[in-house]
N, C-alpha and C positions, 0 to 999 in steps of 0.2 A: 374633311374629305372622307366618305364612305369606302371603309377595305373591301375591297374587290375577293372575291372568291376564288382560288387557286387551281380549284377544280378543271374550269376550259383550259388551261394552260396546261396540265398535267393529262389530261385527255388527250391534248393535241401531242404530245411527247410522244405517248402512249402508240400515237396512231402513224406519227411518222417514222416508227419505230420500226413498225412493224410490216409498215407499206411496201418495201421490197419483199417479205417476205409472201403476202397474203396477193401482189401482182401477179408471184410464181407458181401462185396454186398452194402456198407450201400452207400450215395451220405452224399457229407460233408454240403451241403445243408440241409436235412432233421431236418425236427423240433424235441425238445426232444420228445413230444408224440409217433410221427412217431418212433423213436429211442426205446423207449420205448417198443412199438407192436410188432417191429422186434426182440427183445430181448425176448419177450416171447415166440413169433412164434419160435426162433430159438432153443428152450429148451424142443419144443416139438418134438416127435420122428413120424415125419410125416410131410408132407406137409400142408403148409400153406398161401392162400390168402384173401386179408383182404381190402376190400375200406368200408370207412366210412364217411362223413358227416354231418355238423351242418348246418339245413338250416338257422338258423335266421342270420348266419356269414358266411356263404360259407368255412371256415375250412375247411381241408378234410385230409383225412391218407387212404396212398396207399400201399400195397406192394401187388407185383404182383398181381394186380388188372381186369390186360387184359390178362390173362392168360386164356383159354381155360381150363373148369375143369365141372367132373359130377355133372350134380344138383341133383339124386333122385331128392324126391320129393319137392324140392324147384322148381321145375319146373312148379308146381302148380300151382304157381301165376300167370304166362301166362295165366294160363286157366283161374283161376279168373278172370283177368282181359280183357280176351276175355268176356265171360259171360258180364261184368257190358259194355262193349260195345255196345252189340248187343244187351241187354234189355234197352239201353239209344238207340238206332236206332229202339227198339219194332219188333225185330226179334223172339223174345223170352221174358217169364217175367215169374215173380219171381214164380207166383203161379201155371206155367205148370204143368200137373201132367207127371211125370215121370215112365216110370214102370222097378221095377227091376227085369231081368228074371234070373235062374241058370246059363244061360251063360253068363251072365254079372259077374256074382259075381267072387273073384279070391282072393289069399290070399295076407299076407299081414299084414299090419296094419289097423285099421277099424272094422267097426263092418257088414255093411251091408252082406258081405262075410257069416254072420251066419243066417241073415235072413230066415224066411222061405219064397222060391219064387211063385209066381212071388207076389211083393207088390210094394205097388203106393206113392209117396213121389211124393210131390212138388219140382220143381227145384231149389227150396233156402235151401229146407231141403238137398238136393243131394249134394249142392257149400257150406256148412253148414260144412257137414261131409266130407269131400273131404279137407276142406282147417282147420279148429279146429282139425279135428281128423286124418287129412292126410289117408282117410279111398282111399281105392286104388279100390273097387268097383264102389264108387263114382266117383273114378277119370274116371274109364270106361266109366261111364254112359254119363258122363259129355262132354266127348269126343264126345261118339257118337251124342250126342245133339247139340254140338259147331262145330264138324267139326273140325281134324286133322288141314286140309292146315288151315283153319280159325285161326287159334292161330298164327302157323305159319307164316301168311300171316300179321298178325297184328303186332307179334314181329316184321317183318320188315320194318314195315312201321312206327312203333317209330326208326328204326337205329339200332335196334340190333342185330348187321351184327353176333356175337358168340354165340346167347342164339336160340335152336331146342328143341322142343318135337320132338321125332321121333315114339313115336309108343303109343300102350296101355300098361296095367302095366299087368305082365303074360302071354300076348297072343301074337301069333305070329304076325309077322309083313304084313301087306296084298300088301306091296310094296316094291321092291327092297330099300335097307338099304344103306347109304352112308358108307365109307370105312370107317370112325371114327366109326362107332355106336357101335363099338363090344367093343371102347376102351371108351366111355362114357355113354352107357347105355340108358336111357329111355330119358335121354334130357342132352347138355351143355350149358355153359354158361358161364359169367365169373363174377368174382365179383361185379366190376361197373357196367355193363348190371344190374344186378337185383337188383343192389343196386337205378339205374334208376327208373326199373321195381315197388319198393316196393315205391319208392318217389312219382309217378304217382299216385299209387293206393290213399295213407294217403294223396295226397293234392289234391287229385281229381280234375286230370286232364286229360279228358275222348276225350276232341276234338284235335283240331287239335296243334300241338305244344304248347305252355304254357299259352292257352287259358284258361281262369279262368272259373270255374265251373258255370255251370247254379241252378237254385232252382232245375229241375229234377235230373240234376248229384247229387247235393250235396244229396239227397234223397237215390240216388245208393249207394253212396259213403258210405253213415252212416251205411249198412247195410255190406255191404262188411268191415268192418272196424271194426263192432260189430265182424264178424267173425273170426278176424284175432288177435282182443282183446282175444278172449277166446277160443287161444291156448291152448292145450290140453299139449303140448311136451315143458316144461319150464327146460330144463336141461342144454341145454346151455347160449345163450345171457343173457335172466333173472335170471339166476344163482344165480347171488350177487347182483342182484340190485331191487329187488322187493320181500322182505320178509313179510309185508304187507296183510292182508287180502283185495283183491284186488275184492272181489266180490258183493262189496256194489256199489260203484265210478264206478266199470270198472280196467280192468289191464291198466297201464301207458306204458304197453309194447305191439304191434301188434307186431309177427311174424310168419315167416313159413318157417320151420326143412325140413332136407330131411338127409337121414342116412340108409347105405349100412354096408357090413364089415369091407370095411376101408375107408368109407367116412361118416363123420359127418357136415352138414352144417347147417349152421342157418341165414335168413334175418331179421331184424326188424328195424322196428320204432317206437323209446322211447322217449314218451312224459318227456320233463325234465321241471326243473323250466327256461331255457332259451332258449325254443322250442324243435324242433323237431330234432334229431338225428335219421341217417339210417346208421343203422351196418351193414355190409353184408360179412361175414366169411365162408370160405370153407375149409375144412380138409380134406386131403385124402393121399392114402400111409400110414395111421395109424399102427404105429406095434401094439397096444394096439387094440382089435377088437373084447372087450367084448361089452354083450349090458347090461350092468347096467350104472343104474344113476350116477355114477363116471369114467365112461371109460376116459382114459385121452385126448380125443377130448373136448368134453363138456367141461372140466375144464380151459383147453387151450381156447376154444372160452370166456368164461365165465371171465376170466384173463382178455383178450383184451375189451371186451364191457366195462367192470367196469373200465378198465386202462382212456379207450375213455372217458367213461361218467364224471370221476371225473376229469379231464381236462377242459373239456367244460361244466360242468355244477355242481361244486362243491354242492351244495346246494340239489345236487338230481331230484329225477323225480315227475312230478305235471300231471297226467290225462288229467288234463283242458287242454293242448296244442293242445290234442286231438280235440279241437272242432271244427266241421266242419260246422252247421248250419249259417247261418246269423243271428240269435239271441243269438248265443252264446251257444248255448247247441246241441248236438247232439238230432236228433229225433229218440226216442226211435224205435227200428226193428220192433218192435211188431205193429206198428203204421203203418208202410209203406206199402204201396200194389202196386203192377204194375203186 
């Protein structure tokens, strides 16, 4: 009798093996971490994508990471980081004075919106409240200052063929809207795009590809960084990982929220004891589409950062990673002028 080949047999092993795994979406590849993320993501009653990375190791955890998804106001950071562009080319600097008129203002979150108009604020006080306090007046103002295509035009010229602002926050649109905008809102983007976006900003890299900061960037950089330290909206990412009175040091955590009815998003970068970590979570499709500090987006995101962090960085978060200066310490905002 002819021996049979053991091959189909050990194929079919192979494949029953692996069949729970590859029904869930998962890749038999995927690291526990990664496994891990998916597993929470998947518990939650909404959508959910998720890239994260450790720079001092290039680690990373992906799922649906290049997915097309609304930023709200995580779109913010383009502008930021338009803004720290064009005041490092001296298009613009910190201490413009800006004036806020009634028709600038618009609701929202923010405060400027209650101002009484018209009042004069410097354009760091404007990029201030626009990126801590996700204040949506600001975000206006700041527009009109930077210039729509200019965000625009910069997102593309780092490669970020899926991350748009398309318009102002409240007002209508003063140019024909592309066929998406009605299904993403005031900007898209996708995980990794801002997860790019928020690594640019924290390692201050302002020229041209992975050029290392000059003494004037790093100067930008420190300021825009103080900003993004002293988030206002700590509900999601920082959740579980910075209980800490954080207002002595500096928070170990930059990030920037953006959050609709049923989208809840958060970007950051968390200084840990083994560098730098950029979390970049988006949630949306939420059945849960309360806005208290427990809606179960936040909670969900806040599962994931802490899953990430205590992986890569058991020992927790240390400020210091933060530092951006050549001496080792950040220079104080208060210090800087341009």
């Amino acid at each position: 009798m002819p021996r049979r080949s053991p091959l189909p047999v050990i194929v079919w092993i192979l494949c029953c093996a692996h069949a729970p795994i590859l029904a869930a979406g998962l890749s038999p590849a995927r690291s526990e971490l990664e496994s891990q993320v998916a597993q929470i993501a998947g518990r939650h009653h909404g959508q959910v994508a998720v890239f994260a990375e450790a720079l001092s190791t290039g680690q990373t955890v992906s799922l649906r990471s290049d997915e097309p998804v609304a930023t709200a106001s995580v779109i913010k950071l383009a502008i930021l980081y338009e803004a720290m562009r064009q005041i490092r080319q001296g298009l613009v600097h910190w201490s413009d004075p800006v004036t806020v008129s009634a028709n600038d203002q618009t609701a929202g979150s923010g405060v400027l919106g209650y101002f009484d108009a018209p009042a004069t604020l410097s354009l760091k006080d404007v990029l201030f409240m626009m990126t801590a306090l996700s204040d949506n007046t600001a975000t206006n103002i700041a527009i009109d200052r930077l210039g729509l295509q200019a965000v625009n035009d910069e997102v593309g010229r780092l490669g970020l063929k899926s991350t748009w602002l398309y318009k102002k926050i409240g007002k209508p649109a003063i140019e024909p809207m592309p066929a998406d905008q009605k299904r993403f809102g005031l900007g898209k983007t996708t995980a990794a795009e801002m997860a790019t976006l928020m690594r640019r900003i924290v390692t201050c890299r302002l020229g041209e590809g992975d050029a290392p900061p000059t003494e004037s960037d790093l100067a930008i950089c420190a300021i825009s960084l103080h900003m993004l330290r002293s988030q206002f909206y700590r509900d999601g990412v920082p959740r579980y990982l910075e209980a800490a009175d954080s207002s002595e040091e500096g928070s170990a955590i930059a990030n920037k929220t953006g959050a609709l009815n049923a989208v809840r998003n958060d970007v950051a970068a968390i200084a840990t004891k083994n560098g730098l970590v950029i979390v970049s979570i988006f949630t949306w499709d939420n059945a849960d589409r309360s806005w208290t500090d427990d809606t179960e987006a936040y909670l969900t995101m806040a599962r994931i950062a802490k899953a990430i962090v205590n992986a890569w960085s058991p020992n927790g978060l240390d400020a210091q990673a933060f530092r951006l200066m050549p001496s080792g310490t950040d220079l104080p905002p208060s210090r800087i002028r341009n």
